[in-house]
N, C-alpha and C positions, 0 to 999 in steps of 0.2 A: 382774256388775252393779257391785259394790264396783270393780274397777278402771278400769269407765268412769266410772266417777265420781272417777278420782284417789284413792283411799280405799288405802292399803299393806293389803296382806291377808298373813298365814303359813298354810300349810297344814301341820299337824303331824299326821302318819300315826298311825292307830291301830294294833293289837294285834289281829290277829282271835282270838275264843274260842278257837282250834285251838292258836294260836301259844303264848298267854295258861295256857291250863288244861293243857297240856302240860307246860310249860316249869314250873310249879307245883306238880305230882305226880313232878317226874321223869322222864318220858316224851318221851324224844329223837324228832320225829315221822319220823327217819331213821337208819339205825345199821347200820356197816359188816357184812356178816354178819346181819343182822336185819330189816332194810328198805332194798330202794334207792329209794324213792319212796312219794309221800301223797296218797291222793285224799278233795277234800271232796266229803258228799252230802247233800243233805235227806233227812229219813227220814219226812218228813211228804209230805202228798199235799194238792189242794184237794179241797174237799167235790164228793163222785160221780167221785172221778176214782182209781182204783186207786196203790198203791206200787209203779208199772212198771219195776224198774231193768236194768241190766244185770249180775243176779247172778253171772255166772260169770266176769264182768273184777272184779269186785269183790270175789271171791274169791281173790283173789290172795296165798299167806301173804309173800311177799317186798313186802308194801307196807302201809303204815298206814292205814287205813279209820279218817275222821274224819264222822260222820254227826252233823249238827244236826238239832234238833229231831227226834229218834226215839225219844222212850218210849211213843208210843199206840203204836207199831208197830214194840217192839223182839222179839216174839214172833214174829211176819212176819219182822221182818229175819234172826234167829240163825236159824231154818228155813230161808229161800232162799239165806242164806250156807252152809250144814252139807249144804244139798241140793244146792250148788253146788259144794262140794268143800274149803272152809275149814273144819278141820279144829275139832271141835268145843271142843278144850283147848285153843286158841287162846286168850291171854290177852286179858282186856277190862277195860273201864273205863268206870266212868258218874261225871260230875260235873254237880254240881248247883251253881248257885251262884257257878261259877269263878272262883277269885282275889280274892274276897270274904273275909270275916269270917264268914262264913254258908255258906263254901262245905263241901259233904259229897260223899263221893266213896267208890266202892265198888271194890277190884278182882276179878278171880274170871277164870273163862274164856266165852267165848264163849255154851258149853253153857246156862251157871249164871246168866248175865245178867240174863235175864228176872226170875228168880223171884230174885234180890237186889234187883234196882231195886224189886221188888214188896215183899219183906221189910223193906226201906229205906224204902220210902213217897218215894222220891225224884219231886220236881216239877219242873216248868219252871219255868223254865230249866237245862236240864239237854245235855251234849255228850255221847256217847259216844264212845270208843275203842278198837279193834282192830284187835290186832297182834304181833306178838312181842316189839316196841320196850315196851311192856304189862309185859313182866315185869322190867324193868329199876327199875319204880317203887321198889318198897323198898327199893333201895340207893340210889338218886340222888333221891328223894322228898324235900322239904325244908318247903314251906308247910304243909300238914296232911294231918296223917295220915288215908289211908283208913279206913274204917268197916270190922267183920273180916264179912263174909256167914254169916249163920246156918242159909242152907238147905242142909238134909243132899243130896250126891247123888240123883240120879233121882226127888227127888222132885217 
């Protein structure tokens, strides 16, 4: 509409979360020997309609599984990915927050996810991460330091 009307418009790209909260922690969403590819997913559902994904592409340890909005349904998710063959010590990642002032972020593995986000009280907005690319964070981390998870194994 602005350029039928002769009006000069710039379109300046954004940053998706992935890009953004990645790039933040340290987490390459690609890395030779650790990931050759990234897929995004919802991890939310609409209301009466199940989290129907295709667990066992998503499963994949040679790729970085970037899931938005998935903390009502990150106990679903690390079950269908661990039942699916992603290997439970699989490094992961929850950010809340990303690339804010405000941002909190936890790392742990896969297994341990749930019950950190839960021990964290972590809210939405919040992106999850999992991946091998995951354990890279500590050394290449630079905006703010993860939060350390205080839930003991198995529990």
């Amino acid at each position: 509409a602005l350029s039928r009307h002769g009006i000069n418009v710039e379109v300046i790209p954004g940053v998706t979360a992935a890009s953004g909260c990645a790039a933040a922690l340290g987490i390459p969403l690609t890395h030779r020997g650790l990931a050759t590819g990234v897929r995004y997913v919802t991890g939310h559902c609409r209301d009466g309609v199940h989290l129907d994904l295709n667990w066992k592409s998503l499963a994949d340890p040679d790729t970085t599984l970037v899931i938005y909005m998935g903390l009502i349904n990150i106990a679903k998710i690390r079950d269908e990915l661990i039942k699916a063959g992603l290997p439970a010590d699989t490094p992961a990642g929850a950010i809340e927050r990303g690339t804010t002032e405000d941002q909190r972020t936890i790392l742990t593995t896969l297994k341990e996810l749930p019950d950190c986000i839960e021990a964290a009280d972590l809210k939405a907005p919040s992106l999850l991460i999992i991946g091998r690319v995951v354990g890279l964070a500590p050394d290449l981390g630079w905006y703010i330091p993860p939060m350390d998870c205080d839930v003991e194994a198995g529990q």
